[in-house]
KOLLUMGU-739315 format. One record per residue (C-alpha): residue in three letters; x, y, z. Coordinates in pm, whole numbers, plus 50000, padded with zeros to 5 digits. Layout:
ALAXYZ ...
***
This chain:
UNK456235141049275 UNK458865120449044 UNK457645082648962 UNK460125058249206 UNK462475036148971 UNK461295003348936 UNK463054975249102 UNK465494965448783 UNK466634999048759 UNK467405002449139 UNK469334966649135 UNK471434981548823 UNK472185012749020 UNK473584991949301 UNK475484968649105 UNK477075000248942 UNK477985012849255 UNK479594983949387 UNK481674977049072 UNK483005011149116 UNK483505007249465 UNK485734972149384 UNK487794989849150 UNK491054981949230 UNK493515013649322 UNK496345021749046 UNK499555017049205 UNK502365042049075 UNK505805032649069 UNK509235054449038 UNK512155044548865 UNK514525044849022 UNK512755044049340 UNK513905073649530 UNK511065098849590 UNK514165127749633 UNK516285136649375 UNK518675164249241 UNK518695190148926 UNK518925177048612 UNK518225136448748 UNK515575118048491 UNK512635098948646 UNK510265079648543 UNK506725072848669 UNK504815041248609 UNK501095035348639 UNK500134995648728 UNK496664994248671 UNK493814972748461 UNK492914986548070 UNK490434978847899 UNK490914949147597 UNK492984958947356 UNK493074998847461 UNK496005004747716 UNK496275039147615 UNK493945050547891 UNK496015058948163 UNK495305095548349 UNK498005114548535 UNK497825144748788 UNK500355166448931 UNK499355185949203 UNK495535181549143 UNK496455192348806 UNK495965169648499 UNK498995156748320 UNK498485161347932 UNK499845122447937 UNK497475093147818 UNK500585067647786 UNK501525041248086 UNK504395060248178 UNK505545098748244 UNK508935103848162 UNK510965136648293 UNK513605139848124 UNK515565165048351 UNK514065171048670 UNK513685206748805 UNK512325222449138 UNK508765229948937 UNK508075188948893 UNK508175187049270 UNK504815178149452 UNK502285148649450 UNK501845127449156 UNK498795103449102 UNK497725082648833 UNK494185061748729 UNK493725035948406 UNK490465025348236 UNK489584998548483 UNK491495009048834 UNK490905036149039 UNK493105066149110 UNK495955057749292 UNK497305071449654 UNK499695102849572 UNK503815099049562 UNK505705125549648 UNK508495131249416 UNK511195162549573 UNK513765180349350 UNK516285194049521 UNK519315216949472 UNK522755207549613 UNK525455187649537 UNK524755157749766 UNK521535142049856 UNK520975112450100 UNK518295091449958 UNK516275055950063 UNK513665037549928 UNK511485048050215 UNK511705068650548 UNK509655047350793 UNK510625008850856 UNK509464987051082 UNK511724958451288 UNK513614940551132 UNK513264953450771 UNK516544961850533 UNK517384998850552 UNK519525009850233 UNK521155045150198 UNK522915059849883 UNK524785094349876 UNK523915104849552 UNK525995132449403 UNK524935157349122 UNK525105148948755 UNK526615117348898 UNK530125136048970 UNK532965108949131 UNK533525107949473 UNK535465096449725 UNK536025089450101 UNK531985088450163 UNK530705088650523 UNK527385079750639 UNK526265097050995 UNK523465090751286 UNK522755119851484 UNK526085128351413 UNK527945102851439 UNK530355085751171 UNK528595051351097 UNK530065039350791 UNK533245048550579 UNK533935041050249 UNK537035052750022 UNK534985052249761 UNK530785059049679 UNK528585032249781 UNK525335027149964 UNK525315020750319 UNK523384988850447 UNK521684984050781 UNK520414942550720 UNK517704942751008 UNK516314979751123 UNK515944979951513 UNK514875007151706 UNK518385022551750 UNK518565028751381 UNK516145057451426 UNK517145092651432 UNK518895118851157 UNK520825107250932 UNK523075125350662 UNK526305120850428 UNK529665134950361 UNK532145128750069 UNK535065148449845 UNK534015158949504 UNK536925171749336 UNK538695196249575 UNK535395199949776 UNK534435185150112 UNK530565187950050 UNK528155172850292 UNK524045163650208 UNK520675177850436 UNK519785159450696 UNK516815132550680 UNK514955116150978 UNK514685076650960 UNK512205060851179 UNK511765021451279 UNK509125007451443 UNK508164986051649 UNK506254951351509 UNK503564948551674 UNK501974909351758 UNK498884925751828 UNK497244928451477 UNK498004893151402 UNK494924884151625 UNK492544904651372 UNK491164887851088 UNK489744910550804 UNK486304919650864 UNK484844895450586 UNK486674863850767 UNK485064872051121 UNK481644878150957 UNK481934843250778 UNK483094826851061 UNK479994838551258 UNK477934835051002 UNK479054795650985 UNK479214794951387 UNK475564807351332 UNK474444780651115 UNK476194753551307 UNK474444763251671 UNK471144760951443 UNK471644727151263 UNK473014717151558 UNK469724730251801 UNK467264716351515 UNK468964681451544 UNK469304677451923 UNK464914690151870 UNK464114660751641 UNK465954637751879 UNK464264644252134 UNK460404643051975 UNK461914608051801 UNK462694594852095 UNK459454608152250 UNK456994594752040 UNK458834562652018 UNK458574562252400 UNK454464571652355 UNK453864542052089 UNK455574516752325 UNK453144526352594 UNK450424528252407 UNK449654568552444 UNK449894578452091 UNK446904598352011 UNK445184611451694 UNK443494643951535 UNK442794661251259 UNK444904689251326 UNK447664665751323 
***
């Protein structure tokens, strides 16, 4: 039967645990920020995370569950092709591994892309037809569901202020390159709704401090209401001549 760790060890083992468990998540970054892209676009990937002193050269990078021979805070691809597609994640020294970003490659001569795909109320939506290699363009349209929203004579990114709820649905982009009326795939945009119902909820350590201190207040506040009372009773005792002795007391 193994010998049980003694107390010190078992309070190190915890402390380890929890240290690991505070670890702050890398957060991975793309520039520029569109997660789609065309043939030949360059991209690069950025890992935010804490290094040890004077060692920042510790930075971890997976593609696909695979690891990235890459130690430095960055991942640079030069000329993106359909084979860098897939989920990208990223850990330094002191952070732990980040949540995936998906980065798509695609092949086409017109891609719709956004900073995001889901919005909520009242958020900025931005759109930009991006064309491959960058080729000029002119009379750009931007579509919902099929219908013309926007129309510029020449390429520029479309701009919805404040997303509502009729800004969802499938939107895509047309424009002249050259001789060539070329049109981009269809992507879904969704907007939510903002909910009022999560601004009720505290995080879970504020409620259990605040009942923690509700606690402790109906208890100092019990315990001083108690002394009160036996004050006032044994004042009332010595007046009348009742107060009694004994060795117990």
């Amino acid at each position: 039967m193994g010998q049980l760790l003694p107390p010190m060890s078992l309070l190190l083992l915890v402390a380890a645990g929890m240290r690991a468990a505070d670890l702050q998540k890398a957060k991975l970054l793309l520039d520029p920020i569109w997660d789609r892209v065309l043939r030949r676009d360059s991209v690069t990937l950025k890992c935010q995370g804490a290094h040890p002193t004077g060692n920042s050269s510790t930075t971890q990078w997976w593609h696909n569950d695979s690891l990235i021979p890459n130690e430095a805070p960055s991942y640079f691809i030069a000329a993106a092709e359909a084979p860098d597609s897939g989920e990208y994640r990223c850990q330094t020294g002191l952070s732990a591994l980040s949540d995936p970003v998906r980065l798509d490659v695609h092949t086409s001569w017109l891609l719709l892309q956004a900073p995001q795909w889901v919005f909520q109320e009242g958020d900025p939506i931005r759109l930009r037809c991006h064309s491959w290699m960058n080729r000029t363009m002119h009379k750009v349209q931007y579509f919902q569901n099929g219908i013309g929203r926007m129309f510029f004579h020449n390429n520029s990114e479309f701009h919805i202020p404040k997303a509502a709820l009729k800004h969802s649905g499938s939107y895509f982009c047309r424009g002249i390159i050259g001789t060539k009326n070329e049109s981009s795939e269809a992507v879904n945009i969704a907007v939510q709704a903002t909910s009022s119902i999560s601004a009720f909820f505290l995080p879970w350590h504020q409620v259990m401090f605040c009942l923690v201190m509700g606690l402790l207040f109906a208890v100092d506040t019990g315990l001083y209401f108690s002394v009160q009372r036996d004050l006032r009773r044994l004042v009332k005792d010595r007046r009348s001549g009742k107060v009694t002795w004994s060795q117990d007391s």
